[in-house]
N, C-alpha and C positions, 0 to 999 in steps of 0.2 A: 528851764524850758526843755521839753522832752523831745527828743530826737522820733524823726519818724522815718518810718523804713515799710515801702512798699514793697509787695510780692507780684510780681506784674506777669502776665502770659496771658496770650489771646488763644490758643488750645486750650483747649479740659483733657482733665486726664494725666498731668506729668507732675503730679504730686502739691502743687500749689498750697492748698490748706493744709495738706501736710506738714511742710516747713515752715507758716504761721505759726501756728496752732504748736509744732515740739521746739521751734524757736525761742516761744513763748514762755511756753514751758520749762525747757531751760532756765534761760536767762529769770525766770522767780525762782527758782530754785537754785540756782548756785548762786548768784545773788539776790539774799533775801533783802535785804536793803534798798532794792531797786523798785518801784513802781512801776508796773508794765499795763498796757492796755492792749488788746488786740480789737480791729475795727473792723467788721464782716462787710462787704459792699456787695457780696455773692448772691443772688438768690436763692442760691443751692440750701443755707445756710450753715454749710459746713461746719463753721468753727463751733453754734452752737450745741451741734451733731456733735463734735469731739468731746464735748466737755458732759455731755448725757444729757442735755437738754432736746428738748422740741419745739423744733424752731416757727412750727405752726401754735402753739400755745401759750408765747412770748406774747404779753400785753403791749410791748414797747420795742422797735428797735430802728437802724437808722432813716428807713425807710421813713416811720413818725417826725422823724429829727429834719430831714430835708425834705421834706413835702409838705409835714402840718406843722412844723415848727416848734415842735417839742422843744422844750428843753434837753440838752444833752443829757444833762445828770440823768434825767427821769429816765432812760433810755438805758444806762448803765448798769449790767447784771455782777454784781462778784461772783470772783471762783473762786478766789483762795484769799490769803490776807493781802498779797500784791500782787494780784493777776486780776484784771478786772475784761469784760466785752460788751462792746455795742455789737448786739447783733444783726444781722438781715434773716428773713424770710423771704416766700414767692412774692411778698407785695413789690419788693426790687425790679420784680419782672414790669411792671406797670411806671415804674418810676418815670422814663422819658413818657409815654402818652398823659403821666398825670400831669407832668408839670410845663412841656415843651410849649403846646397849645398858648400858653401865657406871658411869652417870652417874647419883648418886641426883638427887632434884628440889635437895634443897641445893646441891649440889654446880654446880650449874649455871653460876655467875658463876666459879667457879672455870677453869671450861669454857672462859667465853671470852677469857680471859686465857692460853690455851695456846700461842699464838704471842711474847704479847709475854713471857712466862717464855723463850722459849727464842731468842729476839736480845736479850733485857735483860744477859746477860756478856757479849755481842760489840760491844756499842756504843760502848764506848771503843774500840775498833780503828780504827771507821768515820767519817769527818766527816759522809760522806751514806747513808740506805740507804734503798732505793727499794722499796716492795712491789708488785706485779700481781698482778689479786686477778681467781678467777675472773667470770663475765658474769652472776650472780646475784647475790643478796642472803638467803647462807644463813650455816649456826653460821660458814664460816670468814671470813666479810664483818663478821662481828660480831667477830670475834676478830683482822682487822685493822685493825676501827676503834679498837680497844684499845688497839693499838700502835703506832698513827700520831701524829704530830705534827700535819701534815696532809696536808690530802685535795684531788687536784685531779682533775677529771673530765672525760673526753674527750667531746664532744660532735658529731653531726653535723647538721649543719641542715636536718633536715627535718621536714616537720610533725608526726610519729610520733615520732620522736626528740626533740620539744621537748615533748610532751604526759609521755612518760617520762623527759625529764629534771628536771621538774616535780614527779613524785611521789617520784623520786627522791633529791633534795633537802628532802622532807617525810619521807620515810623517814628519812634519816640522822637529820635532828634529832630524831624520834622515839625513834630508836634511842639517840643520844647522851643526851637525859633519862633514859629507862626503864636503861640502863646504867649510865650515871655516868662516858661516856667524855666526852673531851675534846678529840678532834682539831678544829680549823680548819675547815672549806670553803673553799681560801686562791682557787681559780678556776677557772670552766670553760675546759677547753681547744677551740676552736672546729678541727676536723679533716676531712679529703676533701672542703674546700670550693673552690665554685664561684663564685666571686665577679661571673660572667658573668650566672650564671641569676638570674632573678626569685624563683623559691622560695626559693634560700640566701641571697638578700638580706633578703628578707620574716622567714623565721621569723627569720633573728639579729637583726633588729631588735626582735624579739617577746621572745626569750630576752634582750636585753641590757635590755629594759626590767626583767623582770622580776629579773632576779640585779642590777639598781640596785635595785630595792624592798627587797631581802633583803642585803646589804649585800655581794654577792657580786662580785668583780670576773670578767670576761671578760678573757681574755687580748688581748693587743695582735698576739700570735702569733700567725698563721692559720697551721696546716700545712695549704696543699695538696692534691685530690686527685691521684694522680700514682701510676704504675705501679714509678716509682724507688724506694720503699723497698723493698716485696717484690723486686724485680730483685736489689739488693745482697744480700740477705742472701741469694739463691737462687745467686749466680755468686761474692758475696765471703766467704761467706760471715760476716759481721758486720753491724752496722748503719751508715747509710750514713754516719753523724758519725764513726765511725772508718775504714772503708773511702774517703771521696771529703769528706772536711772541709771542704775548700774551696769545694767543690762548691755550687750556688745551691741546690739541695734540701737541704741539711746546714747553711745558713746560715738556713731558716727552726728549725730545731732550736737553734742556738745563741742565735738571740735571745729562743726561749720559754727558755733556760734564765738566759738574764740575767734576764728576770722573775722565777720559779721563786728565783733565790738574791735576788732583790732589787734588783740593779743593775743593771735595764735601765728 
């Protein structure tokens, strides 16, 4: 049964499908042996933007799956031999008007258990499956915390950014009581840092006290601010841990993903 590991942030902008998408990547590539999936829940459709696809010319993606009730499989695009994605497009934008209208009040918890019904037959497929979840905290954020294992959250360090990383972390666990979900907070991912500046020293000092209070660890992995991930995906089409592996930007990804399985 494959492990699932949400990227969660109600901001855009602080690298999110970034760390999917080279997480991902990674992990098929330094383990080939492993089945991985990544789940787009974005309307952006970022992931399938990373990979050189176009996410408006996809016949199929999750959006089909939780609304017209696609079958998963039919939804599933391969990328490589163990890197597989369900994608989203703008149709995600419509997703609560298409389907809320239909929804008695009972019916509600049923609601947000619509994603994890429809990756709970594909998980024996998968060792890993990664979800990107759109930069809010609406029905389909609730319905990914459902079906996560856990939950790790990209963060950037600045005083705005730590003030909502704060409530947002008060949100989930609100949400996990009043639910009956279950996922982790397993760490904040610290991203487009400056380790130069006074600010980004300041606030992660602030954030790292507080995620010790709350028994949340901070990762050891700083990704970088740096022009190079968008560059790859824009000329290599993919992301930069499959496009330039070896590459010193591609090796800050491989060490948050030793954390991320445990063995770093």
């Amino acid at each position: 049964m494959g492990k699932t590991i949400a990227i969660i942030q109600n901001k855009g902008g602080v690298g999110k499908s970034s760390v999917v998408c080279n997480l991902a990547g990674s992990l098929s590539l330094k383990h080939p042996d492993k089945k991985v999936l990544i789940v787009d829940t974005d309307a952006q459709g970022n992931q399938a933007t990373s990979f050189g696809l176009q996410p408006r010319s996809l016949e199929n993606t999750i959006y089909d799956v939780l609304v017209n009730g696609l079958p998963v499989e039919k939804a599933i695009v391969p990328l490589s031999e163990n890197l597989d994605l369900l994608p989203a497009n703008d149709d995600m934008n419509y997703y609560e008007l298409d389907t809320l209208p239909g929804i008695k009040t009972k019916d509600m918890s049923e609601y947000f258990l619509a994603l994890k019904k429809a990756i709970d037959p594909i998980k024996e497929q998968y060792d890993y499956i990664f979800i990107d979840s759109p930069p809010e905290l609406k029905i389909i954020a609730l319905n990914i915390m459902m079906a996560a294992d856990e939950i790790y959250i990209p963060f950037e360090p600045d005083a705005y950014n730590a003030q909502g990383l704060i409530q947002l972390l008060e949100k989930i666990e609100i949400y996990k009581k009043e639910y009956h979900s279950s996922p982790k907070v397993k760490g904040v991912i610290p991203m487009k840092v400056r380790p130069n500046t006074l600010l980004h020293r300041g606030v992660s000092v602030q954030v790292e006290a507080y995620c010790q209070l709350k028994g949340i660890r901070v990762m050891r992995s700083k990704i970088p601010a740096s022009i190079k991930y968008p560059q790859f995906i824009a000329s290599a089409r993919m992301p930069i841990t499959l496009a330039d592996p070896k590459g010193k930007h591609s090796q800050y990804y491989h060490d948050l993903l030793k954390e991320v399985l445990g063995d770093g």
